[in-house]
NUMI-378396 format. One record per residue (C-alpha): residue in one letter; x, y, z; residue number from 1. Coordinates in steps of 0.05 Angstrom, whole numbers, plus 5000, padded with zeros to 4 digits. Layout:
<nodes>
<node residu="a" east="X" north="Y" up="Z" num="NUM"/>
...
</nodes>
This chain:
<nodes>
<node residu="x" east="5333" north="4661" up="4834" num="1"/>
<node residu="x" east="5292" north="4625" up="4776" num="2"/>
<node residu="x" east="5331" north="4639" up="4726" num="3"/>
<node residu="x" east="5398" north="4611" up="4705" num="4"/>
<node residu="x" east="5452" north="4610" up="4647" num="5"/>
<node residu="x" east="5466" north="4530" up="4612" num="6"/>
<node residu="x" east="5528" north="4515" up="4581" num="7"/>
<node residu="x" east="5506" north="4544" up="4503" num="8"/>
<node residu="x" east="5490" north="4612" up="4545" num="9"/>
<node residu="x" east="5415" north="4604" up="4539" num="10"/>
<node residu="x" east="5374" north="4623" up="4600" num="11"/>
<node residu="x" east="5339" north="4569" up="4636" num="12"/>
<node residu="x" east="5268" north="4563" up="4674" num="13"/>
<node residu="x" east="5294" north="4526" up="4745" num="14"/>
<node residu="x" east="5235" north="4484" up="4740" num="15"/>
<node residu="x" east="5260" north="4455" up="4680" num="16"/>
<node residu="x" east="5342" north="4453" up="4695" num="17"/>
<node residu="x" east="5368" north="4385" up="4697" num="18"/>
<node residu="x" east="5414" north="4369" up="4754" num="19"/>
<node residu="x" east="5475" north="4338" up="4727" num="20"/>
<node residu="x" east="5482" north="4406" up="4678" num="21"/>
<node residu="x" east="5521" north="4465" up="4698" num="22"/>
<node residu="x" east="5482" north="4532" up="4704" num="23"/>
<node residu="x" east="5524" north="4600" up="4713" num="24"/>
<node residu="x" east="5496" north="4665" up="4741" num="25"/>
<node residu="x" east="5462" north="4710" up="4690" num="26"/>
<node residu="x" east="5505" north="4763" up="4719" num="27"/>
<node residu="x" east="5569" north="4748" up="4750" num="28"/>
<node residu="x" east="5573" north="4679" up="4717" num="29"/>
<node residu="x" east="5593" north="4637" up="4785" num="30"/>
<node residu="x" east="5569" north="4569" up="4789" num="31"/>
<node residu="x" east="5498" north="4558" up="4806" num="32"/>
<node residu="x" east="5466" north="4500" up="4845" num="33"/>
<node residu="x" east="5386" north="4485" up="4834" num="34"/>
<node residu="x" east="5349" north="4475" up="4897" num="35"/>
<node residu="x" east="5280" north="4422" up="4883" num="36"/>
<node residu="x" east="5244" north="4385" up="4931" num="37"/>
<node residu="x" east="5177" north="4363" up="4943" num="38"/>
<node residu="x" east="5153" north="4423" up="4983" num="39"/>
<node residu="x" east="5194" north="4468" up="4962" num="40"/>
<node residu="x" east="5200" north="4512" up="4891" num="41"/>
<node residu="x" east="5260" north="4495" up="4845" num="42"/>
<node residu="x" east="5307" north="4547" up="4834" num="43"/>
<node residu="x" east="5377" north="4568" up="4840" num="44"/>
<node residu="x" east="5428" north="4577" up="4890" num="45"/>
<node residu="x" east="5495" north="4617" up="4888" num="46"/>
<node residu="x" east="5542" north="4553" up="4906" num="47"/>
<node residu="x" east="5591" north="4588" up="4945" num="48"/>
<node residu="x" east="5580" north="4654" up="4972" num="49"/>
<node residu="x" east="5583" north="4717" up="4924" num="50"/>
<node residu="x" east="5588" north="4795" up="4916" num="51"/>
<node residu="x" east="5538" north="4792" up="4859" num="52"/>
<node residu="x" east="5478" north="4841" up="4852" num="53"/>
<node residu="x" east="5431" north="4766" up="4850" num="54"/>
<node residu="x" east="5458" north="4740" up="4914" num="55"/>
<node residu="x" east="5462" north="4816" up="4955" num="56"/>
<node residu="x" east="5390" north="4845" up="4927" num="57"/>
<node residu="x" east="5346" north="4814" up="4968" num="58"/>
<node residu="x" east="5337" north="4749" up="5005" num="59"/>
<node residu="x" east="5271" north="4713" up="4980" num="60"/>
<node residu="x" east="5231" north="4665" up="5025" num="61"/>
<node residu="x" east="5195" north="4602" up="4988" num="62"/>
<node residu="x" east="5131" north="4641" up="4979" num="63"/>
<node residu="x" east="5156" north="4697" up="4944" num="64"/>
<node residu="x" east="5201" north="4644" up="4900" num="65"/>
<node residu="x" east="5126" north="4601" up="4887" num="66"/>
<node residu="x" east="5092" north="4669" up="4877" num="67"/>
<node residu="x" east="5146" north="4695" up="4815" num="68"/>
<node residu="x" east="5130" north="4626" up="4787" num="69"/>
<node residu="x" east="5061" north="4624" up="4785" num="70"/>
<node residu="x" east="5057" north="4695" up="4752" num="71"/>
<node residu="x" east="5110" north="4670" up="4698" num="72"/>
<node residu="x" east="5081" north="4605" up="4686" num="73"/>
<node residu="x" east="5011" north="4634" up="4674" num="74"/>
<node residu="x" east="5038" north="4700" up="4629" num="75"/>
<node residu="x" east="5091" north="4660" up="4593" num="76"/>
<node residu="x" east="5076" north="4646" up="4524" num="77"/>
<node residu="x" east="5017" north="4700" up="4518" num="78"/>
<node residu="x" east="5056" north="4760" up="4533" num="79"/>
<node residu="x" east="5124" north="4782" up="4541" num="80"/>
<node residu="x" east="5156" north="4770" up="4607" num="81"/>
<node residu="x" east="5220" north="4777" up="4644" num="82"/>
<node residu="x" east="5234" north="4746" up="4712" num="83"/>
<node residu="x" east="5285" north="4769" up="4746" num="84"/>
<node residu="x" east="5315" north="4815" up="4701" num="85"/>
<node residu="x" east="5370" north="4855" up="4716" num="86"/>
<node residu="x" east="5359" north="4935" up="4703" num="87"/>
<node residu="x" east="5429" north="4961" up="4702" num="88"/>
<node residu="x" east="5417" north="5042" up="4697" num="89"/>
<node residu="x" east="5388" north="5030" up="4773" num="90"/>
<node residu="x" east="5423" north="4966" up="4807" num="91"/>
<node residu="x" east="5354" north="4931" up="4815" num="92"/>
<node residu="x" east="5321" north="4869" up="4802" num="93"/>
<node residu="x" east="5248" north="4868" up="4791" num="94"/>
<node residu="x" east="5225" north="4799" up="4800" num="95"/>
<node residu="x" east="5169" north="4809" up="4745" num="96"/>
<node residu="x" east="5177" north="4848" up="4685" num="97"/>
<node residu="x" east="5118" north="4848" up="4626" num="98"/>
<node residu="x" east="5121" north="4880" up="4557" num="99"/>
<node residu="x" east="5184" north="4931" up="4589" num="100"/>
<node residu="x" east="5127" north="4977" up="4613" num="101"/>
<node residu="x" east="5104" north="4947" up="4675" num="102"/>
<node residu="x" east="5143" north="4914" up="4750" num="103"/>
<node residu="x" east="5109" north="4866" up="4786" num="104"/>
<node residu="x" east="5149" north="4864" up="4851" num="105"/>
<node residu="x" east="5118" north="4821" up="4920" num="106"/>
<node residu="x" east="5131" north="4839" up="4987" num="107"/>
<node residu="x" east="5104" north="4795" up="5040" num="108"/>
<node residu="x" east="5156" north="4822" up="5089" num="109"/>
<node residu="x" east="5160" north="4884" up="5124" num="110"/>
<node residu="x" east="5209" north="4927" up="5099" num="111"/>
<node residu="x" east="5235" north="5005" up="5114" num="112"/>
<node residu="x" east="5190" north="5046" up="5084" num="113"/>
<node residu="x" east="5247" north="5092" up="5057" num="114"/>
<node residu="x" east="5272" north="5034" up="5024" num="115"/>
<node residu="x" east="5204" north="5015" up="4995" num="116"/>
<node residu="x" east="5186" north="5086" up="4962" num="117"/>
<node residu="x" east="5273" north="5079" up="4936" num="118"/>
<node residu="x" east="5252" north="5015" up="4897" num="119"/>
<node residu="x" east="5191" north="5056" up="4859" num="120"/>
<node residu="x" east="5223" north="5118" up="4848" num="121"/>
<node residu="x" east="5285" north="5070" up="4819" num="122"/>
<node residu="x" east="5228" north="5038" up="4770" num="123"/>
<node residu="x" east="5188" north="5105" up="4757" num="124"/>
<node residu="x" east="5257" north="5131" up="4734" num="125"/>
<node residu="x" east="5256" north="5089" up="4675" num="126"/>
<node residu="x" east="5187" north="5101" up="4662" num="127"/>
<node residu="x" east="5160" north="5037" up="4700" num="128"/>
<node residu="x" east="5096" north="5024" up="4718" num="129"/>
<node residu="x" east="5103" north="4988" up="4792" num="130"/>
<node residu="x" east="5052" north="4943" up="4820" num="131"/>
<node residu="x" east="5071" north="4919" up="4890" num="132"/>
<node residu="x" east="5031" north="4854" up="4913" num="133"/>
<node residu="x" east="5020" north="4842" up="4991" num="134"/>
<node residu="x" east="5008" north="4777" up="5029" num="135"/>
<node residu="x" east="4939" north="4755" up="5043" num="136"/>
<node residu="x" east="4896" north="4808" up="5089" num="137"/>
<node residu="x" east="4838" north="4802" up="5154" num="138"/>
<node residu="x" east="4781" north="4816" up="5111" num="139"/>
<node residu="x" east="4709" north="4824" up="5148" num="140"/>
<node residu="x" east="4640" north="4845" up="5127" num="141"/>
<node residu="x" east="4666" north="4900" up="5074" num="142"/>
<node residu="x" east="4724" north="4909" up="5119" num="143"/>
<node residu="x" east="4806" north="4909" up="5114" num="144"/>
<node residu="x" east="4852" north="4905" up="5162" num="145"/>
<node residu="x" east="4921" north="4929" up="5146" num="146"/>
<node residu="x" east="4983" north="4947" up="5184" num="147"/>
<node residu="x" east="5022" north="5016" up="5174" num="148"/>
<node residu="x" east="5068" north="4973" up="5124" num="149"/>
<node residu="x" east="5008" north="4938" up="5081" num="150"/>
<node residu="x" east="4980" north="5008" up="5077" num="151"/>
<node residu="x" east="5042" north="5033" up="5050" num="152"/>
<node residu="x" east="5026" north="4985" up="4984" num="153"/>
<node residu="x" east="4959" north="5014" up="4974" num="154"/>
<node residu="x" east="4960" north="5045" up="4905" num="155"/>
<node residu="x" east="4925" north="5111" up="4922" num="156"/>
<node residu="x" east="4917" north="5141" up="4856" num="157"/>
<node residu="x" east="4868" north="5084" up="4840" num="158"/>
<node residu="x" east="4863" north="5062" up="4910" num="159"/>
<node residu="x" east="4873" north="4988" up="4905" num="160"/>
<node residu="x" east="4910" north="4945" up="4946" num="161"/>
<node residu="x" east="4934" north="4868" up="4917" num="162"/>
<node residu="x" east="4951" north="4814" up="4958" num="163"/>
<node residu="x" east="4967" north="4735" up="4936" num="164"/>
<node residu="x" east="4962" north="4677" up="4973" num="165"/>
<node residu="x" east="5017" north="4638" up="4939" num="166"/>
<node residu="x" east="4986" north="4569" up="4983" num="167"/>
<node residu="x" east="4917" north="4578" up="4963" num="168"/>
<node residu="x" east="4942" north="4606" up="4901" num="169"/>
<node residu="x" east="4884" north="4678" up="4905" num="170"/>
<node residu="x" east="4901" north="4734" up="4879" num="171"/>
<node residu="x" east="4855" north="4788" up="4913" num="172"/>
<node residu="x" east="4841" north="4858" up="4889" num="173"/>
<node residu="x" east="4812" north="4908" up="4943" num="174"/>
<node residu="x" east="4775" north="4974" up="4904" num="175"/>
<node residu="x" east="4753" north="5035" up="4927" num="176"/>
<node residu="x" east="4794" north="5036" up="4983" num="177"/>
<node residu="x" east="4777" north="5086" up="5036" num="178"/>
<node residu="x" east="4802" north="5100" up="5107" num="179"/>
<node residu="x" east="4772" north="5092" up="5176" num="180"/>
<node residu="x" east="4824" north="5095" up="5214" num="181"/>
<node residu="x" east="4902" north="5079" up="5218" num="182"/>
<node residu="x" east="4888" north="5009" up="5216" num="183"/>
<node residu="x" east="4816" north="4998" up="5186" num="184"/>
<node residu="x" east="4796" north="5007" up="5110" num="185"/>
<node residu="x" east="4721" north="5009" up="5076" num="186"/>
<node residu="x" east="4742" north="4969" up="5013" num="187"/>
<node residu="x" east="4707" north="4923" up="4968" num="188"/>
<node residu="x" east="4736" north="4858" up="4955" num="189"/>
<node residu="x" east="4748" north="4819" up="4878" num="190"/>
<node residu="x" east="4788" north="4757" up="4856" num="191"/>
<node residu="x" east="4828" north="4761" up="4795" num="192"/>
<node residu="x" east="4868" north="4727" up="4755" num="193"/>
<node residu="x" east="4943" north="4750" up="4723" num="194"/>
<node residu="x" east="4925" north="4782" up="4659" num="195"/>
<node residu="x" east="4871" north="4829" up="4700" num="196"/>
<node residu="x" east="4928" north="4867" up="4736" num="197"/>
<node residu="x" east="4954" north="4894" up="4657" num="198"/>
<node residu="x" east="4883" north="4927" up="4657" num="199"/>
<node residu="x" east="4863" north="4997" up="4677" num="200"/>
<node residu="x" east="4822" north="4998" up="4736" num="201"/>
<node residu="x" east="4764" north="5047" up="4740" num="202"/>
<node residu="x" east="4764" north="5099" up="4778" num="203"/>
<node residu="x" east="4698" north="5096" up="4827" num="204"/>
<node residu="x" east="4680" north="5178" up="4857" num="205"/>
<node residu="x" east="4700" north="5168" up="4935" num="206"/>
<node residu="x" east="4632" north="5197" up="4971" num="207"/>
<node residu="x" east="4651" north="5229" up="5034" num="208"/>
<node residu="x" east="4627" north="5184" up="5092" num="209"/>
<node residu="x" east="4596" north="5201" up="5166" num="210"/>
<node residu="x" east="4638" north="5164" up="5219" num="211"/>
<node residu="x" east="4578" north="5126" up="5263" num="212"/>
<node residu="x" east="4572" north="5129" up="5335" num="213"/>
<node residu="x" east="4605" north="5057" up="5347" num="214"/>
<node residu="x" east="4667" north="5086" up="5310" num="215"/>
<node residu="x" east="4662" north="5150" up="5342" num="216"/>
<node residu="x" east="4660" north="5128" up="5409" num="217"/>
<node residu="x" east="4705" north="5067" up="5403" num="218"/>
<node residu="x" east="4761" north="5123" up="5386" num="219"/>
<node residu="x" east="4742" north="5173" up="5447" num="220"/>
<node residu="x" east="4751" north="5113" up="5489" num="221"/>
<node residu="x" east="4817" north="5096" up="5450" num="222"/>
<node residu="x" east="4843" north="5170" up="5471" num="223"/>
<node residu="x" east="4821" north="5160" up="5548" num="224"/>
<node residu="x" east="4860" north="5105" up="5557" num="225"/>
<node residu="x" east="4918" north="5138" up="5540" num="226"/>
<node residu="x" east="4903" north="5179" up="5607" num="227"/>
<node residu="x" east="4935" north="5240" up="5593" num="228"/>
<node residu="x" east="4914" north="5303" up="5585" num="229"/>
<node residu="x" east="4959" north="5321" up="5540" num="230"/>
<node residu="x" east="4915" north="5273" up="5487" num="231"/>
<node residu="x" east="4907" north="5318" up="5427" num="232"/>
<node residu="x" east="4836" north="5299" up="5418" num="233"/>
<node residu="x" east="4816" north="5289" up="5481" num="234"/>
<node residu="x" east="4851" north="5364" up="5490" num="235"/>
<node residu="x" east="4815" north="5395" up="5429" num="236"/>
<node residu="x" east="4746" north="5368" up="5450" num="237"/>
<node residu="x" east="4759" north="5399" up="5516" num="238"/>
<node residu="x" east="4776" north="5472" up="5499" num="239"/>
<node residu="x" east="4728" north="5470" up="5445" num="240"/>
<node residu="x" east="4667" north="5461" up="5501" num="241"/>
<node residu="x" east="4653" north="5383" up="5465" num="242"/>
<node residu="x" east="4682" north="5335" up="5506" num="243"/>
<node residu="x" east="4614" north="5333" up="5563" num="244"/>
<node residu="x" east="4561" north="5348" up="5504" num="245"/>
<node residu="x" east="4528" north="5304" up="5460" num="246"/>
<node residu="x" east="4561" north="5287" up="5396" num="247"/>
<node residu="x" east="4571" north="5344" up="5346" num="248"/>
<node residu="x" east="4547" north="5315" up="5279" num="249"/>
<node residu="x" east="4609" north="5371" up="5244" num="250"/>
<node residu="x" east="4653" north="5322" up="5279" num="251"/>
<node residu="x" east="4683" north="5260" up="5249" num="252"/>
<node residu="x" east="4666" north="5258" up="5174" num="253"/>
<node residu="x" east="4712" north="5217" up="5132" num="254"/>
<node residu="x" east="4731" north="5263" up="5063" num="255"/>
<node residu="x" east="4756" north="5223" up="5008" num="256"/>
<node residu="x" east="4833" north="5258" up="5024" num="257"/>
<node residu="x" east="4826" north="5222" up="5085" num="258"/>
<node residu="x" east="4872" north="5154" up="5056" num="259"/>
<node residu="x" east="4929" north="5210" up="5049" num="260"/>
<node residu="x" east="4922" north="5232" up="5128" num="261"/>
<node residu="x" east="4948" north="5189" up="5188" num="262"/>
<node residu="x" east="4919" north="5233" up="5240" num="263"/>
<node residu="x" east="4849" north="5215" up="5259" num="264"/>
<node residu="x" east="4786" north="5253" up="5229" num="265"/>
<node residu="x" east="4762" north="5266" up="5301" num="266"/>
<node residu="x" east="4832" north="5294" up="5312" num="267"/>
<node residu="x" east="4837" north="5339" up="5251" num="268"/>
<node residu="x" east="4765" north="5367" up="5250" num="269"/>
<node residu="x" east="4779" north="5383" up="5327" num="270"/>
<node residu="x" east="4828" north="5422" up="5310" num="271"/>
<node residu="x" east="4811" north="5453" up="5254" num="272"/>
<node residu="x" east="4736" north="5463" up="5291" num="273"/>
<node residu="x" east="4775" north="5495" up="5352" num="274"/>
<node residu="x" east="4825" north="5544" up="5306" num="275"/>
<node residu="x" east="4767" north="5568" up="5265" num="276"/>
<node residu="x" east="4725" north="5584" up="5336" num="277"/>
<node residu="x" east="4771" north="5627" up="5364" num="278"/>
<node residu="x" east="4796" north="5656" up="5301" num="279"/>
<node residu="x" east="4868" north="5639" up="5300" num="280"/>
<node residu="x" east="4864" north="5571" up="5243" num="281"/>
<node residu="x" east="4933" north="5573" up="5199" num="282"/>
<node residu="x" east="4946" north="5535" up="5148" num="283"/>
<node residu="x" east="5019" north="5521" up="5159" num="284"/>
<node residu="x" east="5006" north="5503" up="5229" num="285"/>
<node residu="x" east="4955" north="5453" up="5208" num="286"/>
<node residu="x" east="5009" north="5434" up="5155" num="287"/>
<node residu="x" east="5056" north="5419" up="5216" num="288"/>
<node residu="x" east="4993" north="5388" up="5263" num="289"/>
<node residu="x" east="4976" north="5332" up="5215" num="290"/>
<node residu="x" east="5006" north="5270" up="5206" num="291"/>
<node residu="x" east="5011" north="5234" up="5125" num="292"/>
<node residu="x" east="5013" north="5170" up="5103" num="293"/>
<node residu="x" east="5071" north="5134" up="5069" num="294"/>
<node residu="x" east="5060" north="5108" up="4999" num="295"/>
<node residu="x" east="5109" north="5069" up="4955" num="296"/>
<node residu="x" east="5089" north="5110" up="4913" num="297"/>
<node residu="x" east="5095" north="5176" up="4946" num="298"/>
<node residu="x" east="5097" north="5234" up="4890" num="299"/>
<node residu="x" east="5036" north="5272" up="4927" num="300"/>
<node residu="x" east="5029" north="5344" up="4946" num="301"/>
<node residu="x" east="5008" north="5346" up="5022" num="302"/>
<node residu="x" east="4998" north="5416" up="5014" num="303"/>
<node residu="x" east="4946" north="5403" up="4964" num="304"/>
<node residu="x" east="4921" north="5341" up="5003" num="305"/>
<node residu="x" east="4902" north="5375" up="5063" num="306"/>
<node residu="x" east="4872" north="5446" up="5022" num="307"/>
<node residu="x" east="4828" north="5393" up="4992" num="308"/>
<node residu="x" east="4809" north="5368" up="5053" num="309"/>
<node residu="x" east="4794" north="5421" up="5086" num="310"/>
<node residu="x" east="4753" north="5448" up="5032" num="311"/>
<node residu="x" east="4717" north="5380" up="5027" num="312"/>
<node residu="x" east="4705" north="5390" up="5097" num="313"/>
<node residu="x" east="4681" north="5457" up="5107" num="314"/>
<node residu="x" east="4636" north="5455" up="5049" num="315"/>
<node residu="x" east="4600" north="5394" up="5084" num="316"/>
<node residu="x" east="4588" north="5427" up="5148" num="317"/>
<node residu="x" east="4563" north="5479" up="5117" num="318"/>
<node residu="x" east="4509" north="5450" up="5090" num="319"/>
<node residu="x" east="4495" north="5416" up="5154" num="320"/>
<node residu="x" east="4488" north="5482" up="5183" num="321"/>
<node residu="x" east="4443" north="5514" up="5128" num="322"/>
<node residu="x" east="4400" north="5449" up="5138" num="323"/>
<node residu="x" east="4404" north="5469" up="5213" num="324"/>
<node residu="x" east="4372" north="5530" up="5195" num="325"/>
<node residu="x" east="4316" north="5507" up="5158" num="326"/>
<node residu="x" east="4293" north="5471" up="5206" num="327"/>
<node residu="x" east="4299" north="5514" up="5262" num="328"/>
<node residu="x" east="4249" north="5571" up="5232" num="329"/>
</nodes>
């Protein structure tokens, strides 16, 4: 922790705690030791171990320690902000708190999803704001790379996703974020600085996007390799008469509801493609055949998500079919 309690009950910055003073616990009052060292951030220790919400919350690595400083030390003084304070109606701890209204909380750690989207509903109870801030991510020619768990901190109703390099000391802003595939995100990259995170971000229109050969390919060798024939897509293509033929361009566009849907757009179209052929599509079975992503913030209807995309999607190919006609007379 960063914070601590002198001896005239006044709460002190560990950067600025002298050693030979005693510093309590904001919250259970037990003895505190201050950790400082050369590479290390200062802060404070539990000196013997304790039951207290502080010491049981969560255990913080030096970069998440160096990353609630630098946050504090630039905000201090120009707005108001909490570290560390404790929010008794919910038994949590955010590690940043500004003007009551908004949570900054890092996570450079994996942790259970369930847990993750317990945290935000925990803050959204009290009418938070939440802003979770990843570590640094593979970024490549207009490119992101995330794993399943950085995805999860994606902020879909804007779709941005923050990281900070507490070393290099970047904060990073990723807009427009839009899906590929489970791993891969179109996004466009920013640096910013504290204060720009209290702003409202502007919402860009998501254009629906045609997945290119490379991609489309790269994934239908991704399926083979699985070498089943149970392979959903690989299975769809196949009873659908596609799987031999030359690429259908109705196959493999990216809707902007894609970012809520796990399962592939080659996968999904296949199967919505196939049920719609032979005149037996259902929505709750497509309901049940799709996979979502996980958000922290997960208050979204997947019912909705997927009528939207399907509508997004059938209204494209339909145009690619009038267009079909045209040129065919």
């Amino acid at each position: 922790m960063l914070m601590g309690l002198n001896q005239y009950n006044e709460l002190v910055y560990a950067q600025h705690a002298k050693i030979d003073d005693l510093y309590r616990c904001p919250e259970c009052l037990s003895e505190l030791i201050i950790k400082k060292g050369k590479h290390t951030t200062a802060h404070f220790a539990h000196k013997s171990s304790s039951l207290c919400i502080r010491n049981r919350y969560k255990r913080e690595s030096i970069d998440h320690l160096s990353s609630k400083h630098d946050i504090y030390k630039s905000l201090n003084g120009l707005i108001q902000v909490d570290m560390e304070y404790y929010l008794s109606e919910i038994d949590q701890i955010p590690d940043i708190l500004i003007n009551k209204k908004i949570v900054i909380e890092f996570q450079f750690s994996p942790i259970n999803l369930d847990l993750l989207i317990s945290r935000t509903e925990g803050f959204k109870s009290l009418n938070l704001q939440v802003i979770w801030i990843g570590k640094n991510a593979h970024y490549h020619d207009g490119m992101l790379y995330l794993t399943i768990f950085q995805a999860a901190l994606i902020n879909h109703e804007d779709r941005t996703f923050i990281t900070y390099n507490p070393t290099t000391k970047c904060l990073i802003r990723y807009k427009d974020v839009q899906v590929i595939d489970q791993h891969k995100f179109l996004a466009n990259k920013e640096q910013i600085v504290w204060r720009d995170l209290l702003e409202i971000t502007n919402i860009r229109e998501i254009p629906s996007l045609f997945l290119n050969d490379c991609e489309y390919y790269q994934y239908i060798r991704k399926c083979r390799k699985n070498r089943s024939v149970l392979e959903p897509t690989l299975s769809l293509l196949y009873q659908s008469g596609l799987i031999h033929k030359e690429r259908l361009d109705i196959i493999g566009i990216i809707v902007p509801e894609q970012i809520y849907i796990l399962t592939h757009c080659i996968t999904w179209q296949s199967y919505v493609f196939f049920e719609i052929k032979n005149g037996t599509f259902s929505f709750e079975r497509c309901l049940e055949f799709i996979k979502f992503r996980t958000f922290y913030n997960n208050s979204y209807s997947r019912e909705c998500v997927l009528k939207k995309a399907i509508h997004s999607y059938l209204k494209i190919i339909q145009v690619k079919f009038i267009s079909r006609a045209k040129i065919s007379k």
